[in-house]
Backbone bond lengths (Angstrom), bond angles and torsions (degrees), N, CA, C in turn:
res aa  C-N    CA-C-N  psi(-1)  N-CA   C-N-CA  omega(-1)  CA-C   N-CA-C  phi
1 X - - - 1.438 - - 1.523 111.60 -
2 X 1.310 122.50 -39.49 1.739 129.42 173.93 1.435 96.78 -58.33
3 X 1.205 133.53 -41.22 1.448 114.69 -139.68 2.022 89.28 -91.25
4 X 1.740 101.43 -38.55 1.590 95.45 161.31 1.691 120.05 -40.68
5 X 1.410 112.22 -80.99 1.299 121.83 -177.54 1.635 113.83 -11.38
6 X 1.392 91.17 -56.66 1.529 109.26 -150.53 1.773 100.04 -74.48
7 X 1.475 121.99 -44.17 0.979 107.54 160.68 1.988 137.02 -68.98
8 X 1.167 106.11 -7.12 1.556 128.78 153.06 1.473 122.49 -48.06
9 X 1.649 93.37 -60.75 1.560 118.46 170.95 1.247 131.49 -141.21
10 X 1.404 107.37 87.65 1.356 115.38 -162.04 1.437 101.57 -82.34
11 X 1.036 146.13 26.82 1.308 152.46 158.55 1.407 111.78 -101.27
12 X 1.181 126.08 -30.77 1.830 137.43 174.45 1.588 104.26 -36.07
13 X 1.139 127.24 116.96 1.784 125.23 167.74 1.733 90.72 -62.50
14 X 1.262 81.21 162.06 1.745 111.96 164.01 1.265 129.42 -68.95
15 X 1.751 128.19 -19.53 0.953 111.54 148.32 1.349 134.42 -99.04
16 X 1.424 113.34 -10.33 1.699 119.79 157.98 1.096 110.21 -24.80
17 X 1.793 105.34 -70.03 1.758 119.93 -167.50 1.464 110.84 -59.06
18 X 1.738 125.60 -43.58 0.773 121.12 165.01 1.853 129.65 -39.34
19 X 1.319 114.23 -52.11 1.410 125.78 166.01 1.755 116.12 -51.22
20 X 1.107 100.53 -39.21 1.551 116.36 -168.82 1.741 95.25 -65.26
21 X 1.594 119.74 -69.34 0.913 126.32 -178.48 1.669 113.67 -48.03
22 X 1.136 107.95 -45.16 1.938 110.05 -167.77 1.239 88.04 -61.83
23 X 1.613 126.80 -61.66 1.586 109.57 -166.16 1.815 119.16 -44.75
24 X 1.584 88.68 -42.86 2.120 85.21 -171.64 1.539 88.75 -63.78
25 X 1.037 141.54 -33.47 1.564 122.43 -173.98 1.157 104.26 -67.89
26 X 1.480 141.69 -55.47 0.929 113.85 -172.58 1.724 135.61 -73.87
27 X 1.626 107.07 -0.88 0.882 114.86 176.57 1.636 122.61 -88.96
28 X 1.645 104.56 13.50 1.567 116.79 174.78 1.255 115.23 -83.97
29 X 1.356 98.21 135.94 1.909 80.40 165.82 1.519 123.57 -82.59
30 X 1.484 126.44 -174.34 1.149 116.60 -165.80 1.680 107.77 -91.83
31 X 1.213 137.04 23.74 0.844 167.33 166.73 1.689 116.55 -80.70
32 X 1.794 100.98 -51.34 1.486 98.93 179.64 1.516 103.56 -120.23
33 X 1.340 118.23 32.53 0.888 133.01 170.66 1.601 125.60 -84.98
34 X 1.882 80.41 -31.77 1.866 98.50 -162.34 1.590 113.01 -80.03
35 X 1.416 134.91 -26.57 1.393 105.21 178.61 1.627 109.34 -81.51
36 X 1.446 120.22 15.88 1.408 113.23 -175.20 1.997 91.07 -84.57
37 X 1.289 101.21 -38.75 1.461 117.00 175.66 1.480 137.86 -39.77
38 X 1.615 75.38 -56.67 1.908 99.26 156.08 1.156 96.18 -61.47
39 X 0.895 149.42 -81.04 1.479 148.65 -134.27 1.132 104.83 -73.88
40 X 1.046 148.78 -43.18 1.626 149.50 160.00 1.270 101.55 -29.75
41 X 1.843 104.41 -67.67 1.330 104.23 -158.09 1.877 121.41 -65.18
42 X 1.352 106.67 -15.57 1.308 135.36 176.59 1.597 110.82 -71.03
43 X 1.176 126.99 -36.90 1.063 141.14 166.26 1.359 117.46 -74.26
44 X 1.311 114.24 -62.36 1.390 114.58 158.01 1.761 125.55 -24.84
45 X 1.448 104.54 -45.76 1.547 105.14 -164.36 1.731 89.48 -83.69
46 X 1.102 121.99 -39.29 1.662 123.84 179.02 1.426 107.80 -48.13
47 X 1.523 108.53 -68.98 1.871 105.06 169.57 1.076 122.49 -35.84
48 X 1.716 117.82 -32.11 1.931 115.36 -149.57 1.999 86.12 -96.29
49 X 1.106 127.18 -36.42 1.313 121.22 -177.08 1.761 109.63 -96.19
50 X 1.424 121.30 10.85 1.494 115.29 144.59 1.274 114.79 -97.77
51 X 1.042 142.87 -12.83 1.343 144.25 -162.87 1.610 111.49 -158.49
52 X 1.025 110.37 33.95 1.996 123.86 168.19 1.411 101.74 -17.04
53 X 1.130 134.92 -77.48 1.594 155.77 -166.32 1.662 110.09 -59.76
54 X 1.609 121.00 -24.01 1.348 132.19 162.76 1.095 128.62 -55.25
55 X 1.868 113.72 112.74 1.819 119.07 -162.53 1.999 90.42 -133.85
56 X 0.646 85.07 113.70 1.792 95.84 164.87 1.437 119.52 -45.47
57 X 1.698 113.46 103.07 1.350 100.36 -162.07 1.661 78.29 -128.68
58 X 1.567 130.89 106.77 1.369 135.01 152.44 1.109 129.80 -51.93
59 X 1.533 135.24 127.49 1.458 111.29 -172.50 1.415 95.88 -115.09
60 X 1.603 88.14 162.03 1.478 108.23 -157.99 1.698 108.33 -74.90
61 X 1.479 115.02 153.07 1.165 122.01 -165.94 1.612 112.26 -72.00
62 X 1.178 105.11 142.23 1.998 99.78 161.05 0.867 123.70 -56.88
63 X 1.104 154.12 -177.91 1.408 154.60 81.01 1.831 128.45 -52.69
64 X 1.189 91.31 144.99 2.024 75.72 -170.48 1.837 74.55 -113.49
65 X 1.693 97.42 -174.48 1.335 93.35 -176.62 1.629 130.29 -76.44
66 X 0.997 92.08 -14.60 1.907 99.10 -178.71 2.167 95.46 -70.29
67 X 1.600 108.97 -16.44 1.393 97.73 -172.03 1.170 151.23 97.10
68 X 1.702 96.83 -2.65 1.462 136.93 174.16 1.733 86.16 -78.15
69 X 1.617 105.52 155.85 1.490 131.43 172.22 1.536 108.16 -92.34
70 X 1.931 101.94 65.15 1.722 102.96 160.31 1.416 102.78 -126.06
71 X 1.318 95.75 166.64 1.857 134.73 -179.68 1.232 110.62 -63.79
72 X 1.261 131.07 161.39 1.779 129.83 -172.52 1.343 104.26 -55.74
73 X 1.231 114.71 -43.01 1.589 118.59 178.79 1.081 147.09 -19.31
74 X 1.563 89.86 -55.88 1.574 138.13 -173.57 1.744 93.91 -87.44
75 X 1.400 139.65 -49.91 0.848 155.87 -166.90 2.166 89.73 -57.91
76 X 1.175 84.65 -40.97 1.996 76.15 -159.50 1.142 85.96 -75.12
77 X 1.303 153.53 -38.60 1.364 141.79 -157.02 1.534 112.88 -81.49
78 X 1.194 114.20 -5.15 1.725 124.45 -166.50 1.484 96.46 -92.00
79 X 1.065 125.39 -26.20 1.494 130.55 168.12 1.570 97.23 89.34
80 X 1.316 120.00 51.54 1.460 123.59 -165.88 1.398 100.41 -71.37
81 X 1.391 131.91 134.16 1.757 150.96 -159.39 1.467 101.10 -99.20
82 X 1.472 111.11 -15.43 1.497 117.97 178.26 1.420 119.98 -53.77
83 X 1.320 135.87 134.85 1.672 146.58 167.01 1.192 111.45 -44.30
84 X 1.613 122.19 52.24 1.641 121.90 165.76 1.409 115.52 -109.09
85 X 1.414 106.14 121.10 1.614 114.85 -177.12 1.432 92.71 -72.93
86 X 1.239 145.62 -54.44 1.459 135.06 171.02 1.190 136.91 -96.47
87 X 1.164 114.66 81.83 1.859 121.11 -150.85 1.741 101.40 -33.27
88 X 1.400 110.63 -68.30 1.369 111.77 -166.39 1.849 103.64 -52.27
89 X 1.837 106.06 -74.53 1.560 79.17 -173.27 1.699 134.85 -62.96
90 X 1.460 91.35 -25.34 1.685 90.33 -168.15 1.725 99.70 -69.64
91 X 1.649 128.61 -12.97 1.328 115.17 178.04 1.143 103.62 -60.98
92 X 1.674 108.30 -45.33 1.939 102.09 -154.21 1.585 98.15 -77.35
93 X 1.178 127.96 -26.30 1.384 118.63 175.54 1.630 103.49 -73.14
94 X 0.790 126.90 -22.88 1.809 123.76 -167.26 1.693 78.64 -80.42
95 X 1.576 112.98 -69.93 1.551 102.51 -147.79 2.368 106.45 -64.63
96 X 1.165 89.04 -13.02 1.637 96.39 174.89 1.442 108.85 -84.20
97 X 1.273 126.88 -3.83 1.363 117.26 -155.74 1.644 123.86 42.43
98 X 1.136 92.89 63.78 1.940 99.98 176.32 1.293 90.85 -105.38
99 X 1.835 105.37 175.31 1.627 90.24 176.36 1.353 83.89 -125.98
């Protein structure tokens, strides 16, 4: 259904569509709810027997220097005044404390 939308309105942000979509879900009954269900769960068993040993490990956010929770990335674009000869690595090592 996103990949419709989006070609509909390719101007739509990502969380508009997101909102758009949760409402029609919740406006299903549990009835037409269920082969989306199956299908999860079908998928599910496909993931768990390619990757058995696979545990969801999120990694933790940066900080750039203003202190907001972004990625080195984000860090080079902030125009950080900080003493890094390599914005990207020396941020994530500065904001990790690496030396």
């Amino acid at each position: 259904q996103r990949a419709k939308i989006v070609k509909e309105k390719p101007s739509m942000h990502n969380a508009a569509i997101s909102k758009q979509l949760g409402s029609a879900w919740k406006q299903l009954s549990p009835e037409e709810r269920l082969p989306y269900t199956h299908r999860v769960s079908a998928l599910k068993r496909v993931h768990k027997q390619q990757y058995p040993d696979y545990k969801y490990r999120p990694r933790k956010t940066l900080q750039n220097c203003e202190g907001r929770g972004r990625g080195p990335r984000d860090h080079q674009k902030t125009g950080c005044q900080s003493a890094h000869t390599s914005p990207c690595l020396s941020s994530y090592r500065h904001h990790m404390h690496l030396p």
